[in-house]
N, C-alpha and C positions, 0 to 999 in steps of 0.2 A: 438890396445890399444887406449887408451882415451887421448887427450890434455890433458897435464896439462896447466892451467894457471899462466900467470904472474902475477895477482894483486892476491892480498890478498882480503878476504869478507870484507866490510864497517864496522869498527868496531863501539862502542855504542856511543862515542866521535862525531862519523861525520855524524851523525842518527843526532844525537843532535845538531849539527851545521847548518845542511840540514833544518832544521826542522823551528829553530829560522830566521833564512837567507828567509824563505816561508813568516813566523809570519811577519815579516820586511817590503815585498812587500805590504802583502795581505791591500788593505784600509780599517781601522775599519769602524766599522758601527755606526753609532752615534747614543748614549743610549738614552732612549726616559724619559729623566725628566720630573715629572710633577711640574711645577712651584709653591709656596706655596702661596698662596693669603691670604692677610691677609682682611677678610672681614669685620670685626668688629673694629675697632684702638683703642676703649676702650678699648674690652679685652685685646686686645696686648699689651696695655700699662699695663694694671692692672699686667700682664704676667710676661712682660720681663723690666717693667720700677723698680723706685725703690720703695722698697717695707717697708713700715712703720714698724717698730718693739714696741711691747710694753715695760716701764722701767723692769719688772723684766724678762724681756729674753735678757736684755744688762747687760755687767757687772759693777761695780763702775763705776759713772764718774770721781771722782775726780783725779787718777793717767790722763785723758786724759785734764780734763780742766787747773791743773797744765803743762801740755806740752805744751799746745797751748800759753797758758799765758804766760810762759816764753820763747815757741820759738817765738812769734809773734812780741816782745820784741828785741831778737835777730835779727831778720830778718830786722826789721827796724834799728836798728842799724850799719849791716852790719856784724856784727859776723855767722847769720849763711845763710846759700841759703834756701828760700820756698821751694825748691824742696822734704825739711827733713821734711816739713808737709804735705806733698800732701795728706796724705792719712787718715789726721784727719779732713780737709777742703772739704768743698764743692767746685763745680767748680768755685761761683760766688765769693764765697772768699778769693778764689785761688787766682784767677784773679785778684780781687780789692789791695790784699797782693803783688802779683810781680809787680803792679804800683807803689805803696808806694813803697818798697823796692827801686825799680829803680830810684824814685825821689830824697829818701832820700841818692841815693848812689851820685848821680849830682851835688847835694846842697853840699855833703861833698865833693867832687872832685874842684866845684865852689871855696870853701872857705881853699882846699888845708888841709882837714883833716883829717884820716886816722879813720878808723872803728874803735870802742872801743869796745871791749869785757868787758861787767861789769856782776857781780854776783848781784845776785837776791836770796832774802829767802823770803818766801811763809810768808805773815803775818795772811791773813786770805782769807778763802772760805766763797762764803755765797750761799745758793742754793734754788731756788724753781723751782717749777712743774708746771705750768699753766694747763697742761692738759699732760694724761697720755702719754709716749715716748718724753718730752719734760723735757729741763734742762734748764733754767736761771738761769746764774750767776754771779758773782762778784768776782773777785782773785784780790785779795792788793799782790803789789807784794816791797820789802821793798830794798833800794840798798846802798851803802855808803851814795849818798846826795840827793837821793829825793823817795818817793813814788808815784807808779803808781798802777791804777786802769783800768783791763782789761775785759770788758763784754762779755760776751758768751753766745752763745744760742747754745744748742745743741740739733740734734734730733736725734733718732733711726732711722738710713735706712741703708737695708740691715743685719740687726745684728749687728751691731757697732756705737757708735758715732760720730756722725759728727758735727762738727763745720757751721750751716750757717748763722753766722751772729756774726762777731769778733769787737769792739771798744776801742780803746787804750785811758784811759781820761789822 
């Protein structure tokens, strides 16, 4: 008659182990990328840079120059952090906003006085268009003891408006 054997056949489990424990040793072979050359850097900008929008494919400006107006206001003051406008602000505005912020946080620190959160009511918007996807304007912004007057420029890029170019009179 015939040996039997002691082991048991390789069940699917150690096929499968066998298999991945090969995959493990075996060295990949390195994919052959072709690198993307950007030939033209106009078009790539025209591409991938930002991209002008005309005014009637943005929506109202006025809910965004009211925020800006009054967070800009904020921000100098010490009530709120820039970081809650990032995304109405250009880069350069950004930038120029968390310098003020930070001086005027020094000068209050210098002088030993504490951020004041004041309220603001909208007196008036005043708005024009130099040229299409463009907004200039004017927010009177009204507080217990004094009026302030904040400039904005806003352009379409991207689909949304942005803030580049913010002045606090």
């Amino acid at each position: 008659m015939g040996e039997m054997s002691n082991t048991a056949p390789n069940s699917d489990a150690e096929n499968a182990n066998d298999k991945k424990a090969k995959a493990k040793k075996a060295p990949r072979k390195a994919r052959n990328l072709k690198k993307h050359v950007v030939s033209n850097p106009i078009e790539a900008e025209e591409y991938f840079g930002q991209q002008r929008s005309k005014t009637a494919d943005l929506p109202d400006p006025n809910p965004s120059l009211t925020a800006i107006a009054t967070g800009v206001i904020d921000v100098i003051t010490g009530s709120r952090q820039v970081e809650q406008l990032s995304r109405l602000l250009s880069d350069e505005v950004y930038q120029r906003l968390a310098l003020k912020s930070a001086q005027a946080r020094q000068h209050r620190a210098l002088l030993g006085k504490k951020a004041m959160v004041q309220r603001f009511s909208i007196q008036n918007v005043h708005n024009s268009s130099p040229r299409d996807g463009v907004i200039e304007s004017v927010v009177l912004l009204n507080s217990s003891n004094r009026t302030r007057a904040v400039t904005i420029r806003l352009e379409g890029i991207n689909s949304r408006w942005r803030a580049t170019s913010v002045s606090v009179l």
